[in-house]
C-alpha positions as CSV (number, residue, x, y, z in Angstrom):
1,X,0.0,0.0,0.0
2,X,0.9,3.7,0.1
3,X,3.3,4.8,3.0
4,X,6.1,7.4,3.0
5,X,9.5,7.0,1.8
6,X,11.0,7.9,5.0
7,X,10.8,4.2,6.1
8,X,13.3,3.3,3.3
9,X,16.5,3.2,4.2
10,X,18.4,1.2,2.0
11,X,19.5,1.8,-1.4
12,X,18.3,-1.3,-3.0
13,X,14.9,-1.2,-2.9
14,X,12.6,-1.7,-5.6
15,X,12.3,2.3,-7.1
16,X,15.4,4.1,-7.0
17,X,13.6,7.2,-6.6
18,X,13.2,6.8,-3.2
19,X,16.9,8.2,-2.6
20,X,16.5,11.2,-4.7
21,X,16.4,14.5,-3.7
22,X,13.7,16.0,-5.2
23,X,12.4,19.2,-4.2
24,X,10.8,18.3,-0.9
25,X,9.2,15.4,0.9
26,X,6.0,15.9,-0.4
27,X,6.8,16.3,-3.7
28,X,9.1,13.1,-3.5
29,X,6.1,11.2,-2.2
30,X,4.2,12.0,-5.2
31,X,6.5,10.4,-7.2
32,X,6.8,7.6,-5.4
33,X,2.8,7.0,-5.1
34,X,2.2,8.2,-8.9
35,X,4.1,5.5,-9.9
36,X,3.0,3.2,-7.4
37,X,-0.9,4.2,-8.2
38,X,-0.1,3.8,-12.2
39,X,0.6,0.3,-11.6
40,X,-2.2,-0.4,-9.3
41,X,-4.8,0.7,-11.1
42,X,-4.1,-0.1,-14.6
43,X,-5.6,-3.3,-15.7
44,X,-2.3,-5.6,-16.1
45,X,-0.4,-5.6,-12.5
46,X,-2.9,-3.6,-11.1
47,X,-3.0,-5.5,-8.1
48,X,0.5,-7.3,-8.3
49,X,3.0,-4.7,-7.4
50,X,5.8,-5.2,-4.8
51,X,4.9,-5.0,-1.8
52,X,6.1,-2.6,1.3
53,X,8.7,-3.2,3.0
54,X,8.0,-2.0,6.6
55,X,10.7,-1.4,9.3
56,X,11.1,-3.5,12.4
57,X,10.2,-1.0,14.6
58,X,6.9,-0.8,12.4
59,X,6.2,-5.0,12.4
60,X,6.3,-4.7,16.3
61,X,4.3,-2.1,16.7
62,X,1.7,-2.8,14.6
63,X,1.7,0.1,12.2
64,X,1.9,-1.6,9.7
65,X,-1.8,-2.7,9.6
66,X,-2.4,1.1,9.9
67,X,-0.6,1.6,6.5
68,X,-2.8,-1.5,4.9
69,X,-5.8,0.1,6.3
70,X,-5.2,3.6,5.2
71,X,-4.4,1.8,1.9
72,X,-7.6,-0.2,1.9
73,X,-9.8,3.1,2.8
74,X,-7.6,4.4,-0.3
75,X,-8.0,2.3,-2.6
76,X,-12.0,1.9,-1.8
77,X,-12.8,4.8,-2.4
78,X,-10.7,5.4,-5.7
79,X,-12.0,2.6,-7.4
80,X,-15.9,3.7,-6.3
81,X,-15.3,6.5,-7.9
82,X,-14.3,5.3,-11.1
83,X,-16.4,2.6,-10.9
84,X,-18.3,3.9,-14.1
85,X,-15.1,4.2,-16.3
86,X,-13.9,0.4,-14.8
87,X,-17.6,-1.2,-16.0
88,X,-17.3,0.9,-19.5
89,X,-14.0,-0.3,-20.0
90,X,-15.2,-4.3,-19.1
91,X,-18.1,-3.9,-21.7
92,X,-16.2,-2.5,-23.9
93,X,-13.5,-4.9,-23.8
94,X,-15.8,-8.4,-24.4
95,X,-17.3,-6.5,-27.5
96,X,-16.4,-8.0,-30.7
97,X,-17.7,-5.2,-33.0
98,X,-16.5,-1.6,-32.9
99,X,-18.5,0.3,-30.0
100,X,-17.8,3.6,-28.8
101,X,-17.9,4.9,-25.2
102,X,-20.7,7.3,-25.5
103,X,-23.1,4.3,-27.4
104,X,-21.8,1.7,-24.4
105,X,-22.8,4.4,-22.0
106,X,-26.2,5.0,-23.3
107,X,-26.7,1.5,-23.4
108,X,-26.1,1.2,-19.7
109,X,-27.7,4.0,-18.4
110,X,-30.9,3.0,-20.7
111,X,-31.1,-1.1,-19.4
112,X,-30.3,0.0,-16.3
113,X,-30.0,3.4,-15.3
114,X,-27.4,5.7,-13.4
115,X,-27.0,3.5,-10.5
116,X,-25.7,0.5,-12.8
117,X,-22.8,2.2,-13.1
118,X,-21.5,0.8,-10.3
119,X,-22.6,-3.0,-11.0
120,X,-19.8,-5.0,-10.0
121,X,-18.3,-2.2,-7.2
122,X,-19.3,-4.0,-4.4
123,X,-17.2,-7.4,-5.0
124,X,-14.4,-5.2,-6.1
125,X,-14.3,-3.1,-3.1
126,X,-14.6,-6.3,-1.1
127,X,-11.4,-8.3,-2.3
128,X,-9.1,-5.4,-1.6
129,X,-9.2,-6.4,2.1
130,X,-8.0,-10.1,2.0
131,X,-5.7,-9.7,-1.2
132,X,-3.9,-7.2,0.5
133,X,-3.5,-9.2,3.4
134,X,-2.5,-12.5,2.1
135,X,-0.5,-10.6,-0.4
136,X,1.5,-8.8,2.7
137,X,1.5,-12.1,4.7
138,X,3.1,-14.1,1.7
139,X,5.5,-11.6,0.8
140,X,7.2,-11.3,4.6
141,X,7.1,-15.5,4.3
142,X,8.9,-15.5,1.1
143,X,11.7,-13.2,2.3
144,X,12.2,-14.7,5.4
145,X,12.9,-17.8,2.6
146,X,15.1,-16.4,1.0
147,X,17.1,-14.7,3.6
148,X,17.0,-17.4,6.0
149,X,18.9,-16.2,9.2
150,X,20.9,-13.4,7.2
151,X,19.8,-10.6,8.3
152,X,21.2,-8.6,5.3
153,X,18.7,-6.1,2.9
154,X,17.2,-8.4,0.1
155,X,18.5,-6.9,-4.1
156,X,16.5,-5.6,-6.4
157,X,16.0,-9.3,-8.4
158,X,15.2,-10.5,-4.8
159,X,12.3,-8.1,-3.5
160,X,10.5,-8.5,-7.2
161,X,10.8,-12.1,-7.6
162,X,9.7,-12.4,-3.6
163,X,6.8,-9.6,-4.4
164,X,5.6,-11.4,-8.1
165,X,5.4,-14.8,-5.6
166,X,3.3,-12.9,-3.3
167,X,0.9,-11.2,-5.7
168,X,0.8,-14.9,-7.3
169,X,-0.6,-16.1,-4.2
170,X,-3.1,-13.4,-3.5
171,X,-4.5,-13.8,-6.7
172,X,-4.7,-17.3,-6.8
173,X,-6.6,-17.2,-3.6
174,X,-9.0,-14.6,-4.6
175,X,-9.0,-15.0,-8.4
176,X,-13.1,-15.9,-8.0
177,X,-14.0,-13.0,-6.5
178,X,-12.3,-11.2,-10.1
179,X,-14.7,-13.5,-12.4
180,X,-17.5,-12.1,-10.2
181,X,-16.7,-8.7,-10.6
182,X,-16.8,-9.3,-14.2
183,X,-19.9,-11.3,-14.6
184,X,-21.7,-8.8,-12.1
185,X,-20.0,-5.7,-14.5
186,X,-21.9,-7.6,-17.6
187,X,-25.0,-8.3,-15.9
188,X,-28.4,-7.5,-16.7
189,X,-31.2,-5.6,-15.0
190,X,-32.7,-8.9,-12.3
191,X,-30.3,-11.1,-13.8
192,X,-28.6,-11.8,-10.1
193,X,-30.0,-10.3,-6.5
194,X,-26.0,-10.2,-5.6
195,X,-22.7,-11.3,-5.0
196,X,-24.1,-14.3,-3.4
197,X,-26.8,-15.5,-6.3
198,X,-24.4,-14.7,-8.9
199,X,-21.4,-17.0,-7.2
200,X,-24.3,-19.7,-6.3
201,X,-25.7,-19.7,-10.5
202,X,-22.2,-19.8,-11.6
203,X,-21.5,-22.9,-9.4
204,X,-24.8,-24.6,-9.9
205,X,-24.6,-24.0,-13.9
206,X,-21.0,-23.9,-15.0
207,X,-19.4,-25.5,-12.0
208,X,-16.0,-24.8,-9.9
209,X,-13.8,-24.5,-12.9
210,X,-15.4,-21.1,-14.2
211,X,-14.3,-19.4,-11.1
212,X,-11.2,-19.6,-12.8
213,X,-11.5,-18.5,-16.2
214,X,-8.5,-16.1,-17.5
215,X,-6.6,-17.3,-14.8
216,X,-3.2,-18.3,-16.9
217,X,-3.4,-14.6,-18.7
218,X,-4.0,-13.3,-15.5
219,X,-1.1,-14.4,-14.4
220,X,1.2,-14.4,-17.0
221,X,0.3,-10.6,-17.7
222,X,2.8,-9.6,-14.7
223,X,5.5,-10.5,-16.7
224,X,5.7,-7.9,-19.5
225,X,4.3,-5.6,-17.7
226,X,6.4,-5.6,-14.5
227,X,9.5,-6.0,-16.7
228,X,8.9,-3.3,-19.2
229,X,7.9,-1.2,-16.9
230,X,11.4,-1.7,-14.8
231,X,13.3,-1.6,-17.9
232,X,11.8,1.6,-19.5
233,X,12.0,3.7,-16.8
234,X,16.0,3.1,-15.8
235,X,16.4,3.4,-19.5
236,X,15.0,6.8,-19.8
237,X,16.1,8.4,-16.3
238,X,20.2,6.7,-17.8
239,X,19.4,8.6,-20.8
240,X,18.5,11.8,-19.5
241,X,21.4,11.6,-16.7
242,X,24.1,11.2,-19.7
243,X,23.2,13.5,-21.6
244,X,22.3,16.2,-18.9
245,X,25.4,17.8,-16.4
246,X,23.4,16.6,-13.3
247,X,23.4,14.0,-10.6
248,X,19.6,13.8,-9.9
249,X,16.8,14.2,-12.5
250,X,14.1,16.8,-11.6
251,X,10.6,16.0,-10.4
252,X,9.4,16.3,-13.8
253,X,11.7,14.6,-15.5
254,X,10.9,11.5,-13.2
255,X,7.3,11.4,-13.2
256,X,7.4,12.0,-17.1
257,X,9.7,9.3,-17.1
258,X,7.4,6.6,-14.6
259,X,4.4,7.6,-16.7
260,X,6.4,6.7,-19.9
261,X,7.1,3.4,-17.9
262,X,4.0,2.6,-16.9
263,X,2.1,3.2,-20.0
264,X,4.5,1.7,-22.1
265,X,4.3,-1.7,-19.9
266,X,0.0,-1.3,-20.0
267,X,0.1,-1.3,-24.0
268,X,2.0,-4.1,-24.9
269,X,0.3,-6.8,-21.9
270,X,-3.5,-5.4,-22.2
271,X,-4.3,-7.6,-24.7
272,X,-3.7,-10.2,-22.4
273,X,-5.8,-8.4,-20.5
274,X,-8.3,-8.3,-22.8
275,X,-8.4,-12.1,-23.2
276,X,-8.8,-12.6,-19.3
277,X,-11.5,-10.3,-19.3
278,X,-13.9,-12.3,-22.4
279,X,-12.4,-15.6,-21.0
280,X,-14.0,-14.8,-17.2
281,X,-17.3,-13.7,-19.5
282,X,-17.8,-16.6,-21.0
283,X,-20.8,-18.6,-20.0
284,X,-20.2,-22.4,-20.6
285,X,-22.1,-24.6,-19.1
286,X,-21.3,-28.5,-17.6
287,X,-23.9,-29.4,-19.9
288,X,-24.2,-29.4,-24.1
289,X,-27.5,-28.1,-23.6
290,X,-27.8,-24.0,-24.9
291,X,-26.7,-21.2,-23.0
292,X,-28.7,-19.3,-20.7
293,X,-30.3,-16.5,-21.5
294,X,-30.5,-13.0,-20.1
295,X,-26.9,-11.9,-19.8
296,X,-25.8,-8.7,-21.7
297,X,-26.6,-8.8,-25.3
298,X,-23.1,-8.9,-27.0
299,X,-21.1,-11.6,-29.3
300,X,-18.8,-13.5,-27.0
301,X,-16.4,-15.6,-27.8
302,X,-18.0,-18.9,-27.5
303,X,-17.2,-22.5,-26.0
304,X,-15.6,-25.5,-27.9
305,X,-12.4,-24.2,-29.7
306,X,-12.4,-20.7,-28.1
307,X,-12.8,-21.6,-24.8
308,X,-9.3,-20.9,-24.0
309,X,-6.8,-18.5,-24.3
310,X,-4.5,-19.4,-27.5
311,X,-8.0,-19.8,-28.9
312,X,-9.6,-16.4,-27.8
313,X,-6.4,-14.7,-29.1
314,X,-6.5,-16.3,-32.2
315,X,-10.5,-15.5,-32.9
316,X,-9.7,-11.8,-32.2
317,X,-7.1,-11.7,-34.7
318,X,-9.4,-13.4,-37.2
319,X,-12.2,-11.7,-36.8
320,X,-11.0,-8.0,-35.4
321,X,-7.7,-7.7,-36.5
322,X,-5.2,-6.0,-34.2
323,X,-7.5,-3.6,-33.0
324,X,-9.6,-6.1,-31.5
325,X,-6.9,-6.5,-28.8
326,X,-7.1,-3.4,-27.5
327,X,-11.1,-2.8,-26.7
328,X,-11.8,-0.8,-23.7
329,X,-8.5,1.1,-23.1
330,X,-9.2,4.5,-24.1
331,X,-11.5,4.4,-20.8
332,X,-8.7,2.5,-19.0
333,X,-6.2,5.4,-19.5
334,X,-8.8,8.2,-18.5
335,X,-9.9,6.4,-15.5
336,X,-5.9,6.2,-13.8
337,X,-5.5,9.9,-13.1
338,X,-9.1,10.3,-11.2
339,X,-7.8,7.2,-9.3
340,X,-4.5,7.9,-8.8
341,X,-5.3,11.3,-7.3
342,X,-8.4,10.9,-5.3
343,X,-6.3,7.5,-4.0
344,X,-3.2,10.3,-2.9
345,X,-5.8,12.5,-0.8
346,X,-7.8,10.0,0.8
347,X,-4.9,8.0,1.5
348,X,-3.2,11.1,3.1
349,X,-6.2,12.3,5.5
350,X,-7.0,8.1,6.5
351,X,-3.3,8.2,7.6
352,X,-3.5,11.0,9.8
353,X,-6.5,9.4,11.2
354,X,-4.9,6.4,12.0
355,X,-1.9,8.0,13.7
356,X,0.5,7.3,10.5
357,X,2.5,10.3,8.7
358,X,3.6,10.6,5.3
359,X,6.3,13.1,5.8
């Protein structure tokens, strides 16, 4: 979650930014939360970033739930919010013919008026709790793994591969919970009374293995994203330090650098993305009998040889071309700065309730 850099201490830790001077504490916490935030609420490693490393003083005193919670609170709110732009950008992305934003919004607000805008909120709100738990309580296991009784700081290599183990486990654990927030996204007006019916249908109609639809793209979306993401940004800031007289880029110059980053890494592993998102969609039931009725009225990709991912990507390259792989991320782009920012200032005041400081 979102804490200040002043608990860092060492200079390998995951963004090297924490040990430059920019101008000010606040302004350096920016940076590092930008960045941070970027990650989090795009829709590839969203929820799959490093964790914190908190201080021993911190583990024994318990502030380090304080820092979750303020996160949590965060990260609630945020993502209500934007809820609207998150369910566009899911309709949008299990489309198979061209649809705009402002037709999938009419379309929305006419089946099911202004407050369906937020169908699919709820779960979402709900998993940040436990993911960010198990994904805090996996990552101190892991290091204590690798460290054994050494006592030294854990490299670069060491904190990502222990925090992509983590986030593997998190999201393994609650993976369900992210097919429910899509189906509930997709749903239409009385097709489920909740969280509850629509986990109860899916079990009772499609059985335990749909819980887990999109899970392999899910997980193997972390890859390019985390690494382009790495690599782009020390590329750029090495760039602009050799051919600038200066030992420490600007504040500027960084965050136009993480947003280069970040952005970079969301293009080129949404489409897998994508193929999560239609693959948790897909109704298939245990049966050969038809599907039901009463879901959103859009061309799927269907069961038999699309039921899986090699065969998802290849229908969307058949039948929509490249394009077709990027569906839904104009409204996944304009959604991150709301988030990002509402996330800093919500996060900020929760922390002072809570007794934690970010400077």
């Amino acid at each position: 979650m979102l804490r200040s850099n002043n608990n860092y201490q060492t200079p390998n830790e995951y963004y090297n930014i924490h040990q430059m001077a920019v101008a000010g504490d606040v302004l350096e916490d920016f940076i590092v939360i930008f960045r941070d935030m970027m990650n989090r609420y795009l829709d590839i490693g969203e929820d799959m970033n490093v964790p914190d490393d908190f201080t021993p003083t911190e583990l024994q005193s318990g502030m380090w739930w304080r820092h979750l919670a303020a996160g949590g609170v965060a990260g609630a709110v945020s993502r209500t919010c934007t809820a609207p732009l998150d369910r566009i950008k899911v309709f949008l992305q299990v489309q198979t013919q061209k649809t705009g934003i402002s037709d999938s919004l009419r379309y929305m607000l006419r089946e099911g008026g202004l407050r369906s805008m937020w169908r699919g909120n709820g779960i979402n709100v709900l998993k940040i709790a436990p993911e960010s738990a198990l994904k805090f309580a996996a990552y101190e296991k892991i290091k204590r793994l690798i460290r054994g009784d050494d006592k030294r700081q854990m490299t670069i290599g060491e904190r990502f591969l222990a925090g992509a183990a983590a986030g593997g486990i998190s999201q393994t654990v609650i993976y369900p919970m992210e097919v429910l927030k899509t189906r509930l996204a997709l749903r239409k007006t009385g097709q489920y009374t909740g969280i509850f019916d629509a986990a109860k249908k899916i079990y009772v109609h499609e059985g335990l293995r749909s819980f887990y639809r999109g899970y392999i793209p899910n997980m193997l979306g972390i890859i390019p994203y985390a690494g382009i993401d790495l690599a782009v940004y020390e590329t750029l800031k090495k760039k602009y330090l050799s051919s600038h007289n200066t030992e420490q880029p600007s504040f500027l110059v960084l965050l136009a650098c993480g947003s280069a980053s970040s952005t970079l890494g969301q293009v080129c592993s949404y489409p897998l993305a994508l193929v999560r998102t239609r693959l948790q969609a897909q109704v298939v039931k245990k049966s050969k009998q038809s599907l039901p009725m009463g879901g959103i009225p859009l061309k799927q990709a269907g069961a038999g040889n699309d039921d899986n991912m090699m065969g998802v990507f290849r229908k969307i390259l058949r039948t929509e071309g490249i394009c077709g792989l990027y569906r839904g991320i104009t409204p996944n782009f304009i959604k991150v700065l709301p988030a990002v920012s509402i996330s800093y200032v919500v996060y900020e005041y929760s922390s002072r309730c809570l007794g934690v400081n970010m400077t």
